[in-house]
N, C-alpha and C positions, 0 to 999 in steps of 0.2 A: 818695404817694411815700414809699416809707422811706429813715428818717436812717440816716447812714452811722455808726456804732461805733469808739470807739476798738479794738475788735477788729476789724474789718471794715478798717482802716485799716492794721493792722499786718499781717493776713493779706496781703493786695495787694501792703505794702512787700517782704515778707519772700519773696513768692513771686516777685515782678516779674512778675505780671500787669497790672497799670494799673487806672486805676479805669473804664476802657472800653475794652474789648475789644471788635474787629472785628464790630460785630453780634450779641453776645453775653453774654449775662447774666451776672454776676461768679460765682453759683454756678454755671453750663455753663464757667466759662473756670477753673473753681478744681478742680471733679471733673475737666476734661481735663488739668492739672497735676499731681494724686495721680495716675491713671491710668498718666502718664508718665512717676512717679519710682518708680512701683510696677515697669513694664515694666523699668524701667533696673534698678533692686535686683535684679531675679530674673535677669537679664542678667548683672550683674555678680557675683552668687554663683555661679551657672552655668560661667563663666568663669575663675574665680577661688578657687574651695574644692575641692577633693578628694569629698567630701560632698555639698553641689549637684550636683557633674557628674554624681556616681553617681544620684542619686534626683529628676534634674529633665531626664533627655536625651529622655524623648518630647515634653517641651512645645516646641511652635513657639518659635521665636526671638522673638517679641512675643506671646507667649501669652493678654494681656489687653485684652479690647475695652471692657470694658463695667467699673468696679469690683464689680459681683456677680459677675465671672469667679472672683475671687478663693477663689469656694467649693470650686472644680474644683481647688484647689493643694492638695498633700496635706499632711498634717501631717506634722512633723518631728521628732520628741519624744524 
């Protein structure tokens, strides 16, 4: 069994995951977390910039399933 981390410990605090999640392993419950705040960022720049709107209107409204979707987002530079 592995010990818990004082980084492992602050991650959980800070994300409010728990230290057991529904059936689910703290890394499956920590990548559906980035996932989610990734979905929300590109959401809310979409929404919210001039710039986004221009250069982000074909992706779906939750465009990311997976975090290796993220290679499909085009760069911005």
């Amino acid at each position: 069994m592995m010990s818990i981390t004082p980084l492992d410990a602050w991650i959980r605090k800070k994300t409010q995951i728990g230290f057991k999640p529904a059936g689910k392993s703290f890394i499956h419950a920590l990548k559906e977390y980035q996932l989610r705040l990734a979905n929300e960022t590109i959401d809310y720049a979409r929404r919210h910039t001039s710039f986004y709107r221009k250069h982000l209107p074909s992706l779906p409204t939750i465009p990311l399933t997976d975090l290796s979707d993220m290679s499909r987002l085009p760069f911005t530079r």
